[in-house]
KOLRO-786769 format. One line per 2 residues: their letters; for each residue x, y, z of N, C-alpha, C. Coordinates in steps of 0.001 Angstrom, whole numbers, plus 500000, padded with zeros to 6 digits. Example, Ala and Ser with C-alpha at 12.3 -4.5 7.8 and 13.67 -1.06 7.14 Angstrom:
KOLRO-786769
as> 513190/494310/507800/512300/495500/507800/513200/496700/507800; 512850/497750/507080/513670/498940/507140/512900/500030/507870
end
This chain:
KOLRO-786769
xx> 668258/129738/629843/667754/131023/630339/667293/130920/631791; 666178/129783/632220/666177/129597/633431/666980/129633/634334
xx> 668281/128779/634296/669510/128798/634711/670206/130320/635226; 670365/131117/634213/670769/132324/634776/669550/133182/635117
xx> 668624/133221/634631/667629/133782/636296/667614/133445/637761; 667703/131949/637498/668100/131611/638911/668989/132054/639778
xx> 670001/132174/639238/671141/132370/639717/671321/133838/640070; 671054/134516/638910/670916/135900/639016/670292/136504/640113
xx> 668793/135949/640546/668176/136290/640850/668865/135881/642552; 668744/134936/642618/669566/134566/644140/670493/135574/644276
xx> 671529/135373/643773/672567/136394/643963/672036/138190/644198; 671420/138542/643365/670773/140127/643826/670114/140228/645254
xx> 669186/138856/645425/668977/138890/647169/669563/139119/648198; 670482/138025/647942/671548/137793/648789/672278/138615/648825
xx> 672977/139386/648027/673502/140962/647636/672353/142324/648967; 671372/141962/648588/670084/143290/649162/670154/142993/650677
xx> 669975/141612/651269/669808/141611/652491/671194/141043/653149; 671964/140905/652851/673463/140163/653565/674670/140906/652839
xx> 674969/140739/651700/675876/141071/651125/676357/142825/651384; 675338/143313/650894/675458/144918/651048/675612/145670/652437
xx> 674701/144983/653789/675290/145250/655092/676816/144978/655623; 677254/143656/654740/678259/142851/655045/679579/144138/654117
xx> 679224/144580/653383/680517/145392/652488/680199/146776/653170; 679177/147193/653540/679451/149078/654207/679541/148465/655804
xx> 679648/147566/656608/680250/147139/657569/681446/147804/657241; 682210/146699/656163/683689/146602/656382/684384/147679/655872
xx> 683330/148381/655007/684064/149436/654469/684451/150993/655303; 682799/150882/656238/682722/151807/657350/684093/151576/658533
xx> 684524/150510/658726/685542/150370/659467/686792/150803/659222; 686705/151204/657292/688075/151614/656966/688096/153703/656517
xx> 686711/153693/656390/686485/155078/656105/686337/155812/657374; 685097/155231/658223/684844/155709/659609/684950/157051/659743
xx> 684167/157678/659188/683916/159190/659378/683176/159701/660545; 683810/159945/661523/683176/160667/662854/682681/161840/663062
xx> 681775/161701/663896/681014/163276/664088/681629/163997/665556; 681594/165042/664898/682089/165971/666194/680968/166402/667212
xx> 680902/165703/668182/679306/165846/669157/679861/166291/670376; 678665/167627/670759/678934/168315/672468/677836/168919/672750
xx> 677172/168193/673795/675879/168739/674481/675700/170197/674054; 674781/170733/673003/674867/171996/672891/673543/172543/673258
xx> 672741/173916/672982/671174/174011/673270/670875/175154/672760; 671048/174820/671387/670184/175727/670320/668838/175839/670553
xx> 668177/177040/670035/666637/177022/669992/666284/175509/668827; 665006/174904/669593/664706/173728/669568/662904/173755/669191
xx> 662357/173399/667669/660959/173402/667462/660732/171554/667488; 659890/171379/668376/659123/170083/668002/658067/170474/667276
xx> 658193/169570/666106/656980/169813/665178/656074/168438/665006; 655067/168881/665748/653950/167400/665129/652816/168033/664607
xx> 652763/166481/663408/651343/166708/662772/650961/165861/663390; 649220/166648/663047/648411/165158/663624/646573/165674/663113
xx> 646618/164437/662544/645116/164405/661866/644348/162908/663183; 643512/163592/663506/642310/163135/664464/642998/162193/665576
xx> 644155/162745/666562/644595/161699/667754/644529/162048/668682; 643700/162424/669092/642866/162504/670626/642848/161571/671658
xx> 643688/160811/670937/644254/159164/672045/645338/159698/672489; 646175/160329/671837/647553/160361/671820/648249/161750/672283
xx> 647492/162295/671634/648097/163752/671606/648876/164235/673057; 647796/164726/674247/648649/164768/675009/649701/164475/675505
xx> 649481/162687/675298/650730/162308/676141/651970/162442/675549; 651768/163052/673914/653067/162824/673426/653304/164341/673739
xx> 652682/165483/673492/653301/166825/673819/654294/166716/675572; 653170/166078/676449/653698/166155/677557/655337/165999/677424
xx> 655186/164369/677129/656844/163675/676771/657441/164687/676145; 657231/165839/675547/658014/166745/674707/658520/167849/675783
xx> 657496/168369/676687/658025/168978/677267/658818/169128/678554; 658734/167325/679135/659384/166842/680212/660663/166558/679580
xx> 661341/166677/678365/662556/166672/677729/663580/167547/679027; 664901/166878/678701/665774/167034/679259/666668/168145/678350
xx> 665839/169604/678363/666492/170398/677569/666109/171615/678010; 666531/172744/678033/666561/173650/678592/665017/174803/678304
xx> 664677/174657/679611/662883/175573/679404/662750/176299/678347; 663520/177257/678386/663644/178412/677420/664468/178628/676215
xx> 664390/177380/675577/665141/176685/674506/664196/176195/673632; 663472/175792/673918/662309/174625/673397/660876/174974/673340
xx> 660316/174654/672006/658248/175128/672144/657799/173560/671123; 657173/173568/671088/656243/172391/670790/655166/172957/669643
xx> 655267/172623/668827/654260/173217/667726/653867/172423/667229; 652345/171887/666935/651304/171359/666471/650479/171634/665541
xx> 650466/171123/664695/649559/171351/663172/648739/170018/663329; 647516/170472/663430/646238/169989/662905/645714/169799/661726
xx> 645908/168947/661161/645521/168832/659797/643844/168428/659532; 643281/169550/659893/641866/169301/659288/641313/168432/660320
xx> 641815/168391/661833/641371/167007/662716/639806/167843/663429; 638388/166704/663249/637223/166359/663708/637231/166009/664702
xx> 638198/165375/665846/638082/164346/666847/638318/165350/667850; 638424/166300/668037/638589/167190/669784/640559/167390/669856
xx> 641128/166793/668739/642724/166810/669060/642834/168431/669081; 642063/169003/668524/642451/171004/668276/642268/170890/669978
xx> 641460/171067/670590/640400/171330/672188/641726/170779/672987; 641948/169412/672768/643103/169238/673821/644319/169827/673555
xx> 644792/170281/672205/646123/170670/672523/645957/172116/673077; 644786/172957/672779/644597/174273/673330/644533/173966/674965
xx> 644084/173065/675563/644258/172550/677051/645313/173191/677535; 646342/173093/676626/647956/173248/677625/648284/174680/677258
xx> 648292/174944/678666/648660/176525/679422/649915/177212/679188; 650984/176110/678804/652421/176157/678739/652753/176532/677460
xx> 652953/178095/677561/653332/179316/676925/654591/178597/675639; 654902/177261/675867/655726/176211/674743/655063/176321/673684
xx> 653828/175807/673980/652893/174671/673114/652108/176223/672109; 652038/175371/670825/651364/176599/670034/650436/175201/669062
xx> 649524/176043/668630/648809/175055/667663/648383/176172/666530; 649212/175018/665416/648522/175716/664105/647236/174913/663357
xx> 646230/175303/662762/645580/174222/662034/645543/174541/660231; 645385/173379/659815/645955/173516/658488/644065/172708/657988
xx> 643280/173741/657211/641989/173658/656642/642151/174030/655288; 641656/173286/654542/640859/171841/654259/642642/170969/654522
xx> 641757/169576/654820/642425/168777/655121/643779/168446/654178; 645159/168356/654033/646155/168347/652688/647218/167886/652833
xx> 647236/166944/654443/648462/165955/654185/649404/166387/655081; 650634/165396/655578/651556/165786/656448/652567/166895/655738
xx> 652985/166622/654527/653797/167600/654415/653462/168683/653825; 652262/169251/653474/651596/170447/653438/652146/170629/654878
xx> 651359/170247/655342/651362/170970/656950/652644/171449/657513; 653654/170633/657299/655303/171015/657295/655926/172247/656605
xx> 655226/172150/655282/655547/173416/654514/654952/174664/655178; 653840/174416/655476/653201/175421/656650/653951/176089/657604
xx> 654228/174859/658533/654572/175220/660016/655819/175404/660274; 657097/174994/659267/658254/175386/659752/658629/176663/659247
xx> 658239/177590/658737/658128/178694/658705/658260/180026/659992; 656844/179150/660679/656174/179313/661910/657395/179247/662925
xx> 658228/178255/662892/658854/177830/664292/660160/178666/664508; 660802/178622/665701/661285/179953/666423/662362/179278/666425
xx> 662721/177578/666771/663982/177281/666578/664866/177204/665626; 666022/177200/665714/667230/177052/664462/667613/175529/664349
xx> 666917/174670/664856/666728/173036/664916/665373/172789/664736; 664675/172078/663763/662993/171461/664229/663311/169710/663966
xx> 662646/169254/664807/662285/167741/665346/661199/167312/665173; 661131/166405/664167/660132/165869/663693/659316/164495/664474
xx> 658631/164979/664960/657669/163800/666050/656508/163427/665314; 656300/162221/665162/654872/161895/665288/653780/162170/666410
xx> 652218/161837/666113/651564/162125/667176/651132/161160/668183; 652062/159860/667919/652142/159117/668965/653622/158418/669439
xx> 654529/159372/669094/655538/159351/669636/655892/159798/670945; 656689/158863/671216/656931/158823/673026/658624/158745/673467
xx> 659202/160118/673343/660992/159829/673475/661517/159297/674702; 662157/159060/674638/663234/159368/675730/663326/159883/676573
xx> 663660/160386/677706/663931/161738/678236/664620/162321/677684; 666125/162054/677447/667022/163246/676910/667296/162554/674884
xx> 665772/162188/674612/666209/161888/673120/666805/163885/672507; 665921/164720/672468/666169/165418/671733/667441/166098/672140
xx> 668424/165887/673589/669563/166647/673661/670482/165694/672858; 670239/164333/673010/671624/163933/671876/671151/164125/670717
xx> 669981/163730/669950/670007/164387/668782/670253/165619/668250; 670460/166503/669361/670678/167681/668608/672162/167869/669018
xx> 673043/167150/669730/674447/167412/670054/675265/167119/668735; 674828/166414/667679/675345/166042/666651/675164/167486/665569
xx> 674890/168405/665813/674956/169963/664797/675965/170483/665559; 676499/170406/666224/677869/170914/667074/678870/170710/665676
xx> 678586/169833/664761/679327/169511/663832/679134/170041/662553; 679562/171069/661929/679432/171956/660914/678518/171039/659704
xx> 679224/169928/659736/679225/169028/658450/677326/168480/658005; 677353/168401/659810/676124/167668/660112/674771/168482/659365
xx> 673994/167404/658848/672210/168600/658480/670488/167803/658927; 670941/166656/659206/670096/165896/659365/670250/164762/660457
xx> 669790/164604/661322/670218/163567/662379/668809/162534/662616; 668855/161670/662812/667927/160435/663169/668022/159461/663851
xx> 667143/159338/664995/666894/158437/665773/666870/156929/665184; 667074/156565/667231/666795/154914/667042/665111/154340/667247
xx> 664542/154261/666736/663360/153828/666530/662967/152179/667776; 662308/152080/668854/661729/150642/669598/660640/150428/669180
xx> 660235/149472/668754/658844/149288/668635/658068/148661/669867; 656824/149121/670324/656986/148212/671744/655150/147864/671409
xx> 655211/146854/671954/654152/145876/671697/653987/145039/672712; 652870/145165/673992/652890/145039/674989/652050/143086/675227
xx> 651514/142796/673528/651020/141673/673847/651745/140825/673016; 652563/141180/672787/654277/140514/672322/653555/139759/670745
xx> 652412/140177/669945/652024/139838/669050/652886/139385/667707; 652784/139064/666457/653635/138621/665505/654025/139598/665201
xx> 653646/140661/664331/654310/141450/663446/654540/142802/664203; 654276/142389/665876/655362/143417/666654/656753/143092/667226
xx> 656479/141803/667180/658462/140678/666769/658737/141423/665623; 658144/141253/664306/658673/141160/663343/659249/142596/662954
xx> 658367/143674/663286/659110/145098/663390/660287/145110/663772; 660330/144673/665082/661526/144774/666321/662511/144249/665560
xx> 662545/143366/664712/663527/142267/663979/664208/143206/662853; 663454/143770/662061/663376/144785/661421/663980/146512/661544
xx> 663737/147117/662786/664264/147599/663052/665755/147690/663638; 665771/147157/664103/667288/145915/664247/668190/146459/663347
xx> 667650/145406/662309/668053/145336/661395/668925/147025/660136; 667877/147479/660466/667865/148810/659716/668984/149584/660904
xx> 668748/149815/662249/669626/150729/662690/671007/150186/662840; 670600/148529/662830/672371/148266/662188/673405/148721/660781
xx> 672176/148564/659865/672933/149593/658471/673411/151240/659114; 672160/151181/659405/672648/153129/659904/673960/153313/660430
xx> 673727/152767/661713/675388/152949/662225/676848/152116/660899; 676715/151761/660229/677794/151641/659374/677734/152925/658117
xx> 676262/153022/657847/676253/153959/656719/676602/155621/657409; 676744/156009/658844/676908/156705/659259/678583/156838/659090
xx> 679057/155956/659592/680654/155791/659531/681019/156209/658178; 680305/155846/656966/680267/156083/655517/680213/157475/655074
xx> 679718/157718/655913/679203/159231/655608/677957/159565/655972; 676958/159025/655040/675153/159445/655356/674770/158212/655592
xx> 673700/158515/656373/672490/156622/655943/671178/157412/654943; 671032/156938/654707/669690/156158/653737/668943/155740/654054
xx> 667977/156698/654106/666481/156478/654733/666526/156841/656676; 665517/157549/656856/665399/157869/658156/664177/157447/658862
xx> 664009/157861/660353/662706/157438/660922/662127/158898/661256; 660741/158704/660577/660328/160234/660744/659443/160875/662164
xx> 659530/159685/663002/659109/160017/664277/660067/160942/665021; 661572/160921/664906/662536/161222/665790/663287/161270/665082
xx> 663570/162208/663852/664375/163423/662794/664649/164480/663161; 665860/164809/663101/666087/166497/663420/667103/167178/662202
xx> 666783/168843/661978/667346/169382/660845/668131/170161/661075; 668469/170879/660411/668709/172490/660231/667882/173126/659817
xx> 666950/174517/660693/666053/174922/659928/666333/175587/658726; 667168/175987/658416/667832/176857/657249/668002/176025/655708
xx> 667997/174437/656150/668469/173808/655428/667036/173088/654590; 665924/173456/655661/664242/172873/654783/663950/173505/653575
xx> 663629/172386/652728/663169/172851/651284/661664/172628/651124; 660843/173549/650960/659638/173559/650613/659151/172164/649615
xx> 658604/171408/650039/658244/169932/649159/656755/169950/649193; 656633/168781/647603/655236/168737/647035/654437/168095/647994
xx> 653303/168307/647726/652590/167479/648926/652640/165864/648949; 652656/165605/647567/652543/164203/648010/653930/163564/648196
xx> 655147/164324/648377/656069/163507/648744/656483/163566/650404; 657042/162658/650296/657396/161533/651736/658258/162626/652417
xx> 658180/163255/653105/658930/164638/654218/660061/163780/654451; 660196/163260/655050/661623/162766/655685/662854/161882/655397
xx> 662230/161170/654113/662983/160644/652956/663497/161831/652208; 662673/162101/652049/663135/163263/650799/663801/164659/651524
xx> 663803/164692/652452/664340/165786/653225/665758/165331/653374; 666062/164457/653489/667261/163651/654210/667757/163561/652762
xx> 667406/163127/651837/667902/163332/650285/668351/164731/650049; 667739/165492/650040/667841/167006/649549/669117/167145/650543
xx> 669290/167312/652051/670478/167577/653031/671602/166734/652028; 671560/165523/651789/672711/164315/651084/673533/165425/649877
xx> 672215/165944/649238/672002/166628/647450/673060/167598/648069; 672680/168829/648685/673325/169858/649333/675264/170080/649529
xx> 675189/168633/650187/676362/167928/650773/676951/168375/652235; 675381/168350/652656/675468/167819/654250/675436/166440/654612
xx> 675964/166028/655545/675386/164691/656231/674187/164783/656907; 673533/163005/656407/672560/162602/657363/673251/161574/657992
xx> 672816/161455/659587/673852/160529/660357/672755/160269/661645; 673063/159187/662223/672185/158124/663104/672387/158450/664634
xx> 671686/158694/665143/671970/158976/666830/671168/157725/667315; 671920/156719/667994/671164/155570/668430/671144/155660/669963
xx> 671497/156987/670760/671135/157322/671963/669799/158117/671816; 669177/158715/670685/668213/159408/670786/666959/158188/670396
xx> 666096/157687/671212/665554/156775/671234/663770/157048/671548; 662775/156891/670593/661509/156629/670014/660959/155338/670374
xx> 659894/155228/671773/659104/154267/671888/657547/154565/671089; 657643/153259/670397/656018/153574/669510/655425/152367/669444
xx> 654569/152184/669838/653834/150814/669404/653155/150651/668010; 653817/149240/668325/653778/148277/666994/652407/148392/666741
xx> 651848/147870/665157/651039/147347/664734/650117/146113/664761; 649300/145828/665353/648905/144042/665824/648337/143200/665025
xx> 647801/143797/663494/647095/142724/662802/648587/143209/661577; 648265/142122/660811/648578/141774/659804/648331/142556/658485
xx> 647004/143147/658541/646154/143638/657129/646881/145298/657849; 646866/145377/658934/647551/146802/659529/648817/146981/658804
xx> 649354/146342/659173/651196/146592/658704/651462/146764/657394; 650242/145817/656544/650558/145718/655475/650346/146980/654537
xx> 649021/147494/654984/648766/148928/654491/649798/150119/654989; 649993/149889/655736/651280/150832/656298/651958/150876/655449
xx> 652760/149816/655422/654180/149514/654585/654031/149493/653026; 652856/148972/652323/651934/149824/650997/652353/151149/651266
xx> 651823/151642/652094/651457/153184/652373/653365/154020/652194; 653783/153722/652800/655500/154459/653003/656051/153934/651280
xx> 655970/152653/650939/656461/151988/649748/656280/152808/648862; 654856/153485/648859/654523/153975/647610/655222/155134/647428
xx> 654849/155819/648465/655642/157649/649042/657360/157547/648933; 657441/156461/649023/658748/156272/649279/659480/155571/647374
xx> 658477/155179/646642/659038/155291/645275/658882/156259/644728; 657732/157130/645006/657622/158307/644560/658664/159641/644689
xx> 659313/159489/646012/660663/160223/646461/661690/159298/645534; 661769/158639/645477/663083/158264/644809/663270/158953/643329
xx> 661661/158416/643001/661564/158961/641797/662161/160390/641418; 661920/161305/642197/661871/162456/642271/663148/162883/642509
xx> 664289/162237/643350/665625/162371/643361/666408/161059/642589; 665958/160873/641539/666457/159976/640720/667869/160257/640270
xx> 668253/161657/640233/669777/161983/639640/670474/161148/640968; 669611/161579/642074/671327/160404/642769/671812/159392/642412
xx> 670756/158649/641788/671411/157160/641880/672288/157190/640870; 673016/158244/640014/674144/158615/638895/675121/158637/639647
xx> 676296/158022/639847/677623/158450/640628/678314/159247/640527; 677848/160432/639375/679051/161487/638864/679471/162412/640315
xx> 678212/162798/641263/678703/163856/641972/679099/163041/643479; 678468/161927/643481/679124/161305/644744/678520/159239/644435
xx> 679512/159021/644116/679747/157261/643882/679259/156758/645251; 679974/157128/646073/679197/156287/647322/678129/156228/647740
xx> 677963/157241/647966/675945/157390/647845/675470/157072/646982; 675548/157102/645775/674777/156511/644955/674924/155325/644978
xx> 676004/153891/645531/675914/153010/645872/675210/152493/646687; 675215/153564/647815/674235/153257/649107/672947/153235/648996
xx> 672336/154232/648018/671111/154311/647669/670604/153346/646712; 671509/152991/645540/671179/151839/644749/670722/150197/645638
xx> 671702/150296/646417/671423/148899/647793/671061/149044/648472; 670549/150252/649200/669838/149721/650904/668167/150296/650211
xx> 668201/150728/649122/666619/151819/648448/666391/150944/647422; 666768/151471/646505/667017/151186/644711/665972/149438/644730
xx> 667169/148647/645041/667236/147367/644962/666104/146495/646404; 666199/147557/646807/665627/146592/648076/663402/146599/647575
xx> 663873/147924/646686/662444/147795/646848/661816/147137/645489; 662822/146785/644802/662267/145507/643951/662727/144437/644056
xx> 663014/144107/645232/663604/142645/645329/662352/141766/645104; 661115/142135/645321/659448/140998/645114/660042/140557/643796
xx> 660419/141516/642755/661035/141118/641646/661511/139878/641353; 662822/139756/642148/664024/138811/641951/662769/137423/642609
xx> 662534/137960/643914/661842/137102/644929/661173/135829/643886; 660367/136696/642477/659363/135729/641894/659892/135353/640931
xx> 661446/136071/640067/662337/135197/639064/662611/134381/639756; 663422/134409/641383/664247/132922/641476/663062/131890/641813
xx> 662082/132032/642478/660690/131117/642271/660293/130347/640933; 659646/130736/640256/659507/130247/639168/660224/129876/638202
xx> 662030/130185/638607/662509/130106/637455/663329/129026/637961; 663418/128813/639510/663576/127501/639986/662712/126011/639541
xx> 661581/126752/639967/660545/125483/638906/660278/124655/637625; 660807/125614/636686/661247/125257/635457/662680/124346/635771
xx> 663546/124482/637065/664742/123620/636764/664357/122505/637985; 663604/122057/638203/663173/120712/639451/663357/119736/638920
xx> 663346/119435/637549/663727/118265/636585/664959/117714/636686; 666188/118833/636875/667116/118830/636297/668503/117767/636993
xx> 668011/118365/638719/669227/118006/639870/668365/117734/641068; 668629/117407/642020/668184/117284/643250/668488/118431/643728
xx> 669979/119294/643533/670011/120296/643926/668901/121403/643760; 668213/121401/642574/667385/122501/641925/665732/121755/643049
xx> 665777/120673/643066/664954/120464/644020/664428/120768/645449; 665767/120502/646180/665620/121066/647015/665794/122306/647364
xx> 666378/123456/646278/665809/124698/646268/664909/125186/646626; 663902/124470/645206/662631/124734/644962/661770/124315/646571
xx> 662007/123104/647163/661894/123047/648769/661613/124264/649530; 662717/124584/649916/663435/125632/650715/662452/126568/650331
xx> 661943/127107/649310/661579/128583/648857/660191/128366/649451; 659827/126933/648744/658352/126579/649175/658156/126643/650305
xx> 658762/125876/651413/658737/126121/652597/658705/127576/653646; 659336/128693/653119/659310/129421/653235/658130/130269/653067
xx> 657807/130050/651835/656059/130800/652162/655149/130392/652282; 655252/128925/652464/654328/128271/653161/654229/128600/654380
xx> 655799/128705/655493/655882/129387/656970/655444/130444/657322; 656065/131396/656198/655151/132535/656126/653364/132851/656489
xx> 653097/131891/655662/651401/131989/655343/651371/131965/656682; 651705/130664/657401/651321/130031/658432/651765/130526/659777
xx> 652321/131811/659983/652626/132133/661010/651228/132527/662208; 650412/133006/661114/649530/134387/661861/648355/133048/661834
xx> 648037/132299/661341/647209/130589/662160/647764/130112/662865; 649285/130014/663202/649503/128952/664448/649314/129972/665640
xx> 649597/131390/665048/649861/132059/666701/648826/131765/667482; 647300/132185/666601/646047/131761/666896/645627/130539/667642
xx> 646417/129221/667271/646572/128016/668261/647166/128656/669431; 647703/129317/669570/648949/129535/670652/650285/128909/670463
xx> 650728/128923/669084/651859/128861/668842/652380/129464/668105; 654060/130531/668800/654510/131668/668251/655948/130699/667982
xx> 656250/130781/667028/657719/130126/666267/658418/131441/665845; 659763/132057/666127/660740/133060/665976/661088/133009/664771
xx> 661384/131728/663815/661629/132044/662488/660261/132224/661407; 659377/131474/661903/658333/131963/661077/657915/133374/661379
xx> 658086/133931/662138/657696/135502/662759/658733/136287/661818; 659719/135903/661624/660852/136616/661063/660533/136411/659300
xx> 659980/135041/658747/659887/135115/657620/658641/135794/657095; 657379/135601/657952/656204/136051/657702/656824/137666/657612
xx> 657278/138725/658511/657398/139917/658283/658460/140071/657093; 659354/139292/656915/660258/139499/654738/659334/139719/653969
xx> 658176/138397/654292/657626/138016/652676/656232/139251/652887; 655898/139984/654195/655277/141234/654060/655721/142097/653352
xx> 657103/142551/653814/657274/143635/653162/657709/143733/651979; 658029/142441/651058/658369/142846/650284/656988/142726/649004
xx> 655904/141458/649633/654355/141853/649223/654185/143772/649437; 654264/144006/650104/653700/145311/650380/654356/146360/649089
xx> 655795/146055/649163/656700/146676/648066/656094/146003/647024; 655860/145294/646667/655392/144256/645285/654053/145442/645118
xx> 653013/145590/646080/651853/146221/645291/651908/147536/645665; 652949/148441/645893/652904/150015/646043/653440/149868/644796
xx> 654891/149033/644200/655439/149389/642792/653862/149409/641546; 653258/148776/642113/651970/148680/641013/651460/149623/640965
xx> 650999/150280/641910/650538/151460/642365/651176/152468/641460; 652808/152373/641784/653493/153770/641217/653573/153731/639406
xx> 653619/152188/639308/653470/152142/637755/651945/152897/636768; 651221/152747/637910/649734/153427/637258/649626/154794/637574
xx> 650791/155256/638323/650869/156884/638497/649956/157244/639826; 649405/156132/640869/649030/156861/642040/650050/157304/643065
xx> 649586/158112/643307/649962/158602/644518/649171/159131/646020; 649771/158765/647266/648921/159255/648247/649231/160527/648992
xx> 648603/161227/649470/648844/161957/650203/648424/162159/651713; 647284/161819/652033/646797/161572/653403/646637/160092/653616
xx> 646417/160104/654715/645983/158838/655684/645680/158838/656932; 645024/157522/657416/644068/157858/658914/645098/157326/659433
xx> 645576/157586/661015/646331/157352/661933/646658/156009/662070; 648165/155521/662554/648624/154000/662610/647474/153551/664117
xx> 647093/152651/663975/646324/151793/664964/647582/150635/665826; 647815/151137/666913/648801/150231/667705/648252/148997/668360
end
């Protein structure tokens, strides 16, 4: 029995993080479904929430309205969710007949506030910004050049993480993100990607479905467009600078934090992962979603079930090595940095064996039926 856990269990990994990029690569090369894109300039809503960022706020409206998109195209709309900190006072600051502020009392979460405010907004496109998001200049004209394409319903940015004291687990994002907008661009060729970044999302307003509060807006939005049988598809010219996270106990609650929201959406569009109305997606979702977020799973069969075979071979030994070593590197990343020593693969393993800890205790979470709905602002 040990024996085929082991094995099993290796193999589903190796499948989640190599295997499955490695087959919608090759498969995207043979399907390669293109989008029909041409600078166009539909009416255009930036929509941010924002609960208490009075750090931030301005500079990100500003960046919204120094966009490379046409004056009288574009407004900026702001929902306040219940914010104490002066963020209402500064966004009323700005004179520029764009900018509107809604506030959303008693306090009830980002996508309350969404259900709110896109109602509100004047464009036939809304763009989903965070409140410390910082684009591009012309992020929102290529993201929105991709609705030129009938097919199109959902478009998503390339996400930078920028981290100015080059800390661990702002490598390890960067590594990460990487990583992810490399699936995109193949799962795009595929048809949709799976899973979006909700800093720098854009829709169809016609196409928003009123959602519960406690689910995840931009997962589940990008699901519902998939459900419909629109595409969601990757603009890696439309580009999101955000700073990283710098501690450790930070990221980890974060990534808790999305894990949980983010089983809870699955939950909730669970008929996809059935192949009757579309096999490929439901492949895509079973491997880059499904599977990825119980891999802690496999992570602790092939562990322990390696251990039980150390007796057996040298091979099973030095397995058992390898694994050990690994979270031992892990542990040890965020003490050596502290010496002043930053090592690239321990930076890279310490942020795996995060996230998939983080996935390990949101699934706990979802097994006892919590769910979140608010939270205090990411700390960069």
């Amino acid at each position: 029995m040990a024996f085929l856990l082991f094995y099993f269990s290796m193999a589903i990994i190796i499948y989640i993080y190599i295997g499955y990029p490695i087959i919608a690569l090759l498969s995207s090369l043979v399907i390669n479904r293109r989008i029909d894109k041409k600078l166009i300039t539909p009416a255009v809503t930036v929509l941010i929430t924002a609960f208490n960022e009075k750090e931030v706020i301005a500079a990100t409206i500003r960046n919204k309205l120094e966009q490379e998109y046409p004056f009288d195209r574009l407004e900026v709309l702001v929902v306040s969710d219940g914010s104490t900190d002066g963020t209402d006072e500064i966004v009323a600051e700005f004179k520029d007949p764009r900018v509107r502020l809604l506030r959303q009392v008693p306090r009830s979460g980002k996508t309350s506030a969404l259900n709110m405010a896109v109602p509100e907004a004047k464009g036939s496109i809304i763009v989903f910004s965070d409140a410390n998001s910082i684009y591009a200049p012309d992020a929102i004209k290529h993201l929105v050049s991709n609705f030129e394409d009938p097919r199109v319903g959902y478009v998503t940015g390339k996400m930078i993480y920028t981290n100015p004291d080059g800390s661990t687990i702002g490598d390890g994002c960067s590594a990460y993100m990487k990583y992810e907008n490399f699936l995109r661009r193949a799962e795009t060729r595929l048809g949709s990607v799976v899973g979006v970044d909700g800093g720098v999302d854009a829709m169809r307003k016609e196409l928003y479905q009123k959602l519960g509060n406690d689910q995840l807006p931009d997962f589940v939005l990008s699901l519902k467009v998939t459900e419909i049988g629109y595409r969601v598809v990757y603009e890696p010219k439309a580009i999101l600078r955000e700073p990283a996270l710098k501690e450790v106990a930070d990221e980890f609650r974060m990534r808790v934090r999305v894990s949980l929201r983010a089983l809870w959406a699955l939950f909730d569009m669970k008929h996809l992962f059935w192949p009757r109305s579309n096999p490929l997606f439901a492949w895509q979702l079973w491997s880059h979603k499904g599977l990825r977020y119980l891999c802690f799973v496999f992570m602790l069969t092939a562990f322990f079930s390696n251990m039980l075979l150390v007796g057996y071979s040298k091979f099973y030994l030095i397995t058992f090595m390898l694994q050990s070593i690994l979270y031992i590197g892990a542990m040890s990343a965020a003490m050596l940095e502290r010496e002043g020593h930053r090592i690239a693969l321990l930076t890279f393993l310490q942020y795996f064996v995060l996230l998939n800890a983080a996935a390990g205790y949101a699934f706990a979470k979802f097994a006892m039926g919590i769910k979140q709905v608010t939270w205090t602002p990411r700390k960069g």
